[in-house]
C-alpha positions as a Markdown table, in Angstrom:
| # | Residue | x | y | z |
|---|---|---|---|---|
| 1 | Unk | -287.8 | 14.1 | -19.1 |
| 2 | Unk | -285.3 | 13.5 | -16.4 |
| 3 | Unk | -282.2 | 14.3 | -18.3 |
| 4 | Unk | -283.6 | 17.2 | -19.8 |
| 5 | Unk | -281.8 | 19.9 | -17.6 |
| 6 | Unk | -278.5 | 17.9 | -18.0 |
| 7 | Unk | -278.5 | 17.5 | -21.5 |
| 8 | Unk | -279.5 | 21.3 | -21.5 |
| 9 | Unk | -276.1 | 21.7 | -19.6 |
| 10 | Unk | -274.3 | 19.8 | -21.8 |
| 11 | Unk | -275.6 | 21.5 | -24.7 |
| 12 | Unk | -274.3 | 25.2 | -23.4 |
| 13 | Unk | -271.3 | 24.2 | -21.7 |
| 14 | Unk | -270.1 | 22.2 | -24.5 |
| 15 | Unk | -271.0 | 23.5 | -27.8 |
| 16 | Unk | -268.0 | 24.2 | -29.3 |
| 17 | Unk | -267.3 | 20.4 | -29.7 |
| 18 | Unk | -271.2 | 18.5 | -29.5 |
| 19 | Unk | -274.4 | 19.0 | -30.9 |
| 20 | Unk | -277.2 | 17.9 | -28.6 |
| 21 | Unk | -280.1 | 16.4 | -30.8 |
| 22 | Unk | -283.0 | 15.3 | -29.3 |
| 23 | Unk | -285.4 | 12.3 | -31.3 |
| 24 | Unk | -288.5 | 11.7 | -30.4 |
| 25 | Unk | -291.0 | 9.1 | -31.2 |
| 26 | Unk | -294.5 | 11.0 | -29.8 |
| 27 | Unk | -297.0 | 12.3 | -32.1 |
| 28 | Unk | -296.0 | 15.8 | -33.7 |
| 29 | Unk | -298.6 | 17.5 | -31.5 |
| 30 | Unk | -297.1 | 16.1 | -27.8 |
| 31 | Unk | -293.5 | 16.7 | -29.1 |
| 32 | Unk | -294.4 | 20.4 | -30.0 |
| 33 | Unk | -296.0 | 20.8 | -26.7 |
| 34 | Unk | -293.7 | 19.0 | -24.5 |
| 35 | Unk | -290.8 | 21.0 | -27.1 |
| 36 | Unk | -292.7 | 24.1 | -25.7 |
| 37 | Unk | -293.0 | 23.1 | -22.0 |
| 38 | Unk | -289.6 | 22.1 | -21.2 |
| 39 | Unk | -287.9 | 24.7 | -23.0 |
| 40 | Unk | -285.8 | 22.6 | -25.0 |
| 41 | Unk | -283.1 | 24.8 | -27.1 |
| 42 | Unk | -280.8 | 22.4 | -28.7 |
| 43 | Unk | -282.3 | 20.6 | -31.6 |
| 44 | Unk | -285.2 | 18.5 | -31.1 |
| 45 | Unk | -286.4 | 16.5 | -33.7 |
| 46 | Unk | -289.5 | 13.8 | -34.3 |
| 47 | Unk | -289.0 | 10.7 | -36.3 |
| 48 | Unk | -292.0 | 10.8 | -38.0 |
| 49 | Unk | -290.9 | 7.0 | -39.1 |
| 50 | Unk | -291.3 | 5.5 | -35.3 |
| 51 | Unk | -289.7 | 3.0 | -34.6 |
| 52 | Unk | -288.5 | 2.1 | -38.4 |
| 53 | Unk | -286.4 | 5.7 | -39.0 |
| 54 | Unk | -283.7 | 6.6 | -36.9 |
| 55 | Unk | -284.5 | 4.4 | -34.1 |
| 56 | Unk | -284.3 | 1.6 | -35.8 |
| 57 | Unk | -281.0 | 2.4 | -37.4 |
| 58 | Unk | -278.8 | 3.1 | -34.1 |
| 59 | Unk | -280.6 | 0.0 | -32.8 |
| 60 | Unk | -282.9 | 1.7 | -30.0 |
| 61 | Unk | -284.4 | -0.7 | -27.9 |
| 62 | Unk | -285.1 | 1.4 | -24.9 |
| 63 | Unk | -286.0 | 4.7 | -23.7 |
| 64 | Unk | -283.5 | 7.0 | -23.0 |
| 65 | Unk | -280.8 | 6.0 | -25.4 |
| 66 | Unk | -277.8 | 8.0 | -25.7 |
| 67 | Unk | -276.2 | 7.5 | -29.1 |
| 68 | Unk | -272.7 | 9.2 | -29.2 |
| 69 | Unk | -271.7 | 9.8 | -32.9 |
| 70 | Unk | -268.9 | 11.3 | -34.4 |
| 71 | Unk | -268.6 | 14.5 | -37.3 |
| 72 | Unk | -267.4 | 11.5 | -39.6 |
| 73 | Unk | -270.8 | 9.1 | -38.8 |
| 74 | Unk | -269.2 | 6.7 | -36.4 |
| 75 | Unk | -271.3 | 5.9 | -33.7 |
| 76 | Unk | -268.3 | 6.3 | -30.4 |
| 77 | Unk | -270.7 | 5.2 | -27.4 |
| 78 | Unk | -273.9 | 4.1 | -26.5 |
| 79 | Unk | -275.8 | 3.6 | -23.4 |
| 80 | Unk | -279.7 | 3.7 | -22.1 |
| 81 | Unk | -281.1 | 4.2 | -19.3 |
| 82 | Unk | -280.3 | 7.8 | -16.9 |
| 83 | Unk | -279.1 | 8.6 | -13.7 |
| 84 | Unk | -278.6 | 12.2 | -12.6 |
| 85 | Unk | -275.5 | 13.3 | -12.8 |
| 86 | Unk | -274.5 | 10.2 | -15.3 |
| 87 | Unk | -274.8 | 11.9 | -18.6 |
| 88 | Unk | -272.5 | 14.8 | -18.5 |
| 89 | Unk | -269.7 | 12.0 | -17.3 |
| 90 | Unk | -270.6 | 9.7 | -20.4 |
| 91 | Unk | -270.4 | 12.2 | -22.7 |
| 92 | Unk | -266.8 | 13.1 | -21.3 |
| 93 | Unk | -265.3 | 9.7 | -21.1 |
| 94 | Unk | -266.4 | 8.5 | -24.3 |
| 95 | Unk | -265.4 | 11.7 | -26.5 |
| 96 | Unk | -261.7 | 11.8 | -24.5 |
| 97 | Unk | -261.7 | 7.9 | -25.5 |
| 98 | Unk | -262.6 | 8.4 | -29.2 |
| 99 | Unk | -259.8 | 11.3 | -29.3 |
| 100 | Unk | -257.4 | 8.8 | -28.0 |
| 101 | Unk | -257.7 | 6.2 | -30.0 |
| 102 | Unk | -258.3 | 8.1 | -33.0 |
């Protein structure tokens, strides 16, 4: 819930190169709600698998995990946990590091 406003910012400022997807793992009717009260606008979606969906296959052991992946499927960067102020910088440093190496 913390990194909502940031991944918001992210999300605006940098559309024309990242889609912000949000997963989550609540029951439909607390994701809806919390969907609703937080006024999340990029896509938010609910892994009606838990923990043996999309979790499972990017490895998610902890909550927040930022999963980084490119338009060809190649997960770039990973990291869990949040900070403020720590995502927006993540999100730089690993996409200028893909497009460097790549």
């Amino acid at each position: 819930v913390m990194s909502i406003p940031e991944m918001g910012q992210i999300a605006e400022q940098m559309a024309d190169s990242v889609a912000v997807v949000s997963i989550s793992l609540d029951p439909l009717n607390v994701w809806e709600k919390a969907t609703m009260k937080h006024g999340i606008k990029w896509h938010s979606w609910n892994d009606l698998k838990q923990e043996n969906g999309i979790f499972a296959h990017f490895g998610v052991k902890a909550y927040p995990t930022y999963v980084l992946v490119s338009p060809d499927g190649i997960v770039i960067a990973s990291k869990s946990g949040y900070r403020e102020g720590s995502l927006t910088g993540f999100v730089k440093d690993a996409i200028e590091k893909h497009n460097k190496n790549n």
